[in-house]
N, C-alpha and C positions, 0 to 999 in steps of 0.2 A: 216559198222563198228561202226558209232556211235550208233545206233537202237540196235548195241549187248551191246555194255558198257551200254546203260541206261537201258535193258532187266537185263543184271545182279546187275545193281547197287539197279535196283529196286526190285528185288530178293532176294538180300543181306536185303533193309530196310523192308522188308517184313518180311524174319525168323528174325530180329533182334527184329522189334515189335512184333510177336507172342511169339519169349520168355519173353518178358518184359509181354505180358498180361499173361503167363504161368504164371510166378514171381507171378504177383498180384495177380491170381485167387488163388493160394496157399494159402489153410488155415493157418493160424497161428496154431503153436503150443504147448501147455502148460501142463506142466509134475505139477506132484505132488508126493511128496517124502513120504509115511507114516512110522512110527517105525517099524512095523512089519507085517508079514501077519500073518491069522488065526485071527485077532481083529475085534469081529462084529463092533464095534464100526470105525475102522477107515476102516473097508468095504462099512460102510454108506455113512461116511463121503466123501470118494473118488466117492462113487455112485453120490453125490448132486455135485460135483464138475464136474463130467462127464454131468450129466444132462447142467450144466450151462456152458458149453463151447461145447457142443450141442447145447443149443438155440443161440449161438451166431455164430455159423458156423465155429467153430474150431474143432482142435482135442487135445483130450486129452490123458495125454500119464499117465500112474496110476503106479507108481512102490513103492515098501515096500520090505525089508530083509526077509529073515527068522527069524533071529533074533532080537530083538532090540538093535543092536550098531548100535555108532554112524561110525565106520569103514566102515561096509555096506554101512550106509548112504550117506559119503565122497565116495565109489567108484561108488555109483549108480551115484550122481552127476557128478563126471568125466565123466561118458558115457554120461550123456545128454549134458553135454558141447560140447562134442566131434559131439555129433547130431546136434547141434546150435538150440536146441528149443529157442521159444521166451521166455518162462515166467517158474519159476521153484518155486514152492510152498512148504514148506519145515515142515512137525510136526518133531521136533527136538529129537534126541536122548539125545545130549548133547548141551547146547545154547551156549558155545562157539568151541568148536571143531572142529564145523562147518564151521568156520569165514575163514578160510585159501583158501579153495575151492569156497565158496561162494563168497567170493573174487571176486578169479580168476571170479567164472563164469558171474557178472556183470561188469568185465573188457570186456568180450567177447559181452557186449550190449544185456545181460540176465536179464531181470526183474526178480528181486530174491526179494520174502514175506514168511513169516512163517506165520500158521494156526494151532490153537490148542496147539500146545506146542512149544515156543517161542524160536528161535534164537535171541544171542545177538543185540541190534541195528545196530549194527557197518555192521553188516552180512546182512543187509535185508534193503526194502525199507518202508514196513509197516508191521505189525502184523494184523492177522485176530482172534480176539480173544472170544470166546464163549460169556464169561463172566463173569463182575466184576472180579479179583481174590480177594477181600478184601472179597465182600460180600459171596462170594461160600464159604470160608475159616471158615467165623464166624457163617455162616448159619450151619456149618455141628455141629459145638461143640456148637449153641444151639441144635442141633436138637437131638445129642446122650446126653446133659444136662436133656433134659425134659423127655426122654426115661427111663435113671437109675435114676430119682428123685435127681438129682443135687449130687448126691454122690457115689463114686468108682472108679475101674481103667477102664482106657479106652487103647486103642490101635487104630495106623493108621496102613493099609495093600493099604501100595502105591504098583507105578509100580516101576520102576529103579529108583536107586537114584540119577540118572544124568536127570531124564525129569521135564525139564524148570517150566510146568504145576502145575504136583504133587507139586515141590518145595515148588514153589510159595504158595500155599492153603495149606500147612502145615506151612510155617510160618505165614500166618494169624489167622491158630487155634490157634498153640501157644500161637497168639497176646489175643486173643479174650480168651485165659482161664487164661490171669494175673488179669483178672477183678476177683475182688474179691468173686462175688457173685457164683464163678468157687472151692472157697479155697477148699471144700472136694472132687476134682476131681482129679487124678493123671495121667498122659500122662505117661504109663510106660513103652511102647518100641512105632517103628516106625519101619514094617517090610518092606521087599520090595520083592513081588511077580515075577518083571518084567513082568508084562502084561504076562504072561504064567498060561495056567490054572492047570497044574500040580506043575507048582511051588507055586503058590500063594495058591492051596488044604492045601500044605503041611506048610507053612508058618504059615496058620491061624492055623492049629494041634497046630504048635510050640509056637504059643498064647498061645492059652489055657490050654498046658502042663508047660508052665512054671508060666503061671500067673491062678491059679487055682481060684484066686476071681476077676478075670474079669468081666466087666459088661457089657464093649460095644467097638462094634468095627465100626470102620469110614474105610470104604474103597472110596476113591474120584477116582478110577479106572472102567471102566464096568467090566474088566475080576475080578479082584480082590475081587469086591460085591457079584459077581457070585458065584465065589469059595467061597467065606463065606459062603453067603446062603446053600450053599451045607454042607457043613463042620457040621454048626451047625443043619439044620435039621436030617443029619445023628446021628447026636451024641443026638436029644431029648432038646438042649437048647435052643428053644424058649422060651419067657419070662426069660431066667437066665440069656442069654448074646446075648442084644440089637445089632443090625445090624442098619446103615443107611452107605449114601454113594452117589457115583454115578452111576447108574446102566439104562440100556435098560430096558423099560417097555415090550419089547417080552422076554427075558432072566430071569427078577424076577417079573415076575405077578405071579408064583405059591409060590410064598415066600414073595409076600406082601398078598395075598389072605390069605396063610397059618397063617400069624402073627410073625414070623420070622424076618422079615424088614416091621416093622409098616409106616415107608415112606424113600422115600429117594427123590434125585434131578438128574436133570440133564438136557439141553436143548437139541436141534432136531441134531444131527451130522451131517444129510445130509443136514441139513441151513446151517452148518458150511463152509461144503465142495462148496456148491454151493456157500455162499458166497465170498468163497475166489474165484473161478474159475471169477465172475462177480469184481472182483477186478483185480484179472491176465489180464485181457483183460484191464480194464481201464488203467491201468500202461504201455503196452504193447502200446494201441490208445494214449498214453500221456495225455491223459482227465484228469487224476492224477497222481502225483509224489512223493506219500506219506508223503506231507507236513501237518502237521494240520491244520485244516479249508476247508482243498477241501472236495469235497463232488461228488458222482455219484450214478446212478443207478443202484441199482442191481436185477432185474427182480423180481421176484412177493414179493423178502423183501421190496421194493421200494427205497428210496432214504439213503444211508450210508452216515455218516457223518465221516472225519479221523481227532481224538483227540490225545491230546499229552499224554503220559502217562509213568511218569520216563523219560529217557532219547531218549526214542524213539517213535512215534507215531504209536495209533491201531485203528481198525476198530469192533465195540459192537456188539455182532449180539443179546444178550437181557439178561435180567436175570433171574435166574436157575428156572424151573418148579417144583412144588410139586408135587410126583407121591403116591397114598395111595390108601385105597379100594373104596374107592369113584370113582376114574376117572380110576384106572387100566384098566378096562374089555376093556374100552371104547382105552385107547392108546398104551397096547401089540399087537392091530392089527397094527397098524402104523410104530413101529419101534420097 
């Protein structure tokens, strides 16, 4: 009798430690939320993020709307609450709208970060942010400054007027064309495409039909550059109404090659995404807790340092590249 009790006693700690080593061998897992599908731009971005929760032996879970609301956004988030992923990576539709669910879902012991387009502080533990937004903002209004000879109208051809990103780099323009040396330039609309490439076609038309002495247009979006480019080559106005912005070197090499967009900016999206993925894990190992001053590895970027910035703290992945006819040929194969 007693030879059966210890037979099943020791039966029982058997299947009780095989699920505990079940437990452990379980990869972690870590979602990433983007604005929308159909954006080469944040198909990259979520590619490096895949990549980098691949080398660390998780899984990654990629979801994006149809659309760019932030509604979408709020319900994808509920399902993965409801999944209990570990870590939940957010480019924002809207940076506070967010806050309610995001909330909830680090109530439920979810590491929640934004990457690329920023949720409120309150909402998140860190930001993963591209770059500068000061310096991306002023770089863009000298760069359509030196384009039209310091004089004319200009236009921005953002995405939504709720994305945290765009905001941001339009009030730096702003900031950067009260310098004087700016007086004969006029900011005379601010459109808003929604990252859609049939919207943003039709938006820039609506540019150029109402401002028929246009000189230059900043779009700090990839869909958005894109559709310029297009717009205006169709219509014959290179050299009459300057392009720059932020734009994929695979997307506008025939339109920087062309002359069209004499240059524009913009850093690696898939550094973006993998670096936030190598930050999801640290948050997740507790290695960091998105304090300023911690600092971790993030695989072949090397070592991240997390700074305070406003009221909440980010992680720099670098500042913006110069893309022109010099280096295109060489970085449309890349991205």
């Amino acid at each position: 009798m007693k030879k059966a009790v210890r037979t099943i006693i020791s039966l029982a700690l058997a299947l009780v430690l095989f699920g505990s080593l079940s437990l452990a061998a379980s990869p972690k897992r870590f979602a990433i939320v983007f604005k929308n599908t159909g954006n080469p731009y944040g198909e990259k971005m979520m590619e490096g993020f895949k990549n980098a929760i691949g080398e660390l032996g998780g899984t990654a879970i990629l979801k994006a709307p149809d659309q760019p609301t932030v509604e979408a956004q709020i319900q994808m988030v509920e399902e993965l609450i409801a999944q209990r992923v570990d870590s939940i990576a957010v480019s924002a539709n809207d940076q506070d709208a967010l806050q309610p669910v995001l909330t909830k879902a680090a109530r439920e012991g979810i590491k929640v970060l934004s990457l690329d387009s920023a949720v409120n502080p309150q909402s998140r533990l860190v930001h993963v942010n591209q770059a500068d937004s000061e310096r991306i903002g002023r770089i863009l209004i000298q760069a359509v400054a030196k384009m039209i000879g310091g004089k004319g109208q200009i236009a921005v051809l953002s995405a939504t007027s709720q994305a945290t990103n765009q905001n941001t780099w339009i009030q730096w323009m702003k900031e950067e064309l009260k310098n004087p040396k700016y007086r004969q330039i006029k900011l005379v609309k601010v459109a808003y495409g929604d990252d859609l490439r049939d919207k943003s076609v039709s938006e820039t038309e609506a540019l150029l039909k109402s401002y028929p002495n246009l000189k230059g247009i900043i779009a700090p979006t990839t869909v958005g550059i894109a559709a310029a480019g297009k717009v205006l080559t169709d219509k014959g106005l290179k050299g009459k109404v300057h392009l720059t912005g932020l734009g994929l070197p695979s997307e506008m090499a025939d339109y920087i090659e062309s002359g069209v967009c004499e240059w524009m900016y913009l850093w690696n999206p898939i550094d973006v995404g993998y670096l936030a993925g190598y930050a999801a894990d640290a948050l997740v190992k507790g290695s960091i807790t998105g304090k300023a001053g911690e600092s971790f590895k993030a695989g072949r970027l090397g070592t991240k340092k997390i700074i305070k910035v406003g009221d909440g703290t980010e992680i720099m992945l670098g500042d913006p590249f110069k893309f022109d006819k010099q280096n295109i040929a060489d970085w449309k194969k890349v991205y």
